[in-house]
C-alpha positions in Angstrom: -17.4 7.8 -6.8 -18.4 5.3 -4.5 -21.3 2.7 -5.8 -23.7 1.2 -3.5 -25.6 -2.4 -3.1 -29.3 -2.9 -2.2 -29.6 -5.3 0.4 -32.4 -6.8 -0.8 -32.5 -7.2 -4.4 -28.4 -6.9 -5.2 -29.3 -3.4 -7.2 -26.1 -1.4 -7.5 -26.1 2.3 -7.4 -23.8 4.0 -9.7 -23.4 7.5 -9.3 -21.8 7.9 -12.8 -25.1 6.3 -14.5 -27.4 7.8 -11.8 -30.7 6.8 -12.0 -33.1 8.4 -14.7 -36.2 6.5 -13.7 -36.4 9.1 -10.5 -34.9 12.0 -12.3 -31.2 11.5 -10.7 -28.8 13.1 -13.1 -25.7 11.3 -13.6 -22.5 12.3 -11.4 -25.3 12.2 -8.3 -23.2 10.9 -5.0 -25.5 8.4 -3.0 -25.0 10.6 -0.2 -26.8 13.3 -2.0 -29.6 11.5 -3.6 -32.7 12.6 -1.7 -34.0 11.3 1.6 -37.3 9.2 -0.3 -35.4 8.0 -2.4 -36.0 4.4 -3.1 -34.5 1.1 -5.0 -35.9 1.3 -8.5 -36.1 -2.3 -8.8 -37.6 -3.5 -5.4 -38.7 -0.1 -3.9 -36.2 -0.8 -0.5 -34.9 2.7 1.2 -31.4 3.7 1.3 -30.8 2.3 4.7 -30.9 -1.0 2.8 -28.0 0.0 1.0 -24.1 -0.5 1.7 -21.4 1.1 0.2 -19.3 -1.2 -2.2 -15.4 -2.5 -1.4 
């Protein structure tokens, strides 16, 4: 699955870790995290995020 980078702080989104801090079971696809989600380190939307080559 595809990871993604916050622009702002460099935070990468792994969908295989997921991210347990908001409840976001491992296996979640950034596309299907929910629409308030936020960066758990600098609290920047997913708009601020970018898909990793």
């Amino acid at each position: 699955m595809q990871k993604y980078k916050c622009s702002v702080c460099g935070y990468v989104y792994d969908p295989a870790v997921g991210d347990a801090s908001a409840g976001v079971k491992p296996g979640t696809a950034f596309a299907d995290l929910p629409a308030d989600w936020v960066c758990p380190v600098c609290g920047s939307s997913k708009d601020k995020f970018a898909p990793m080559n």
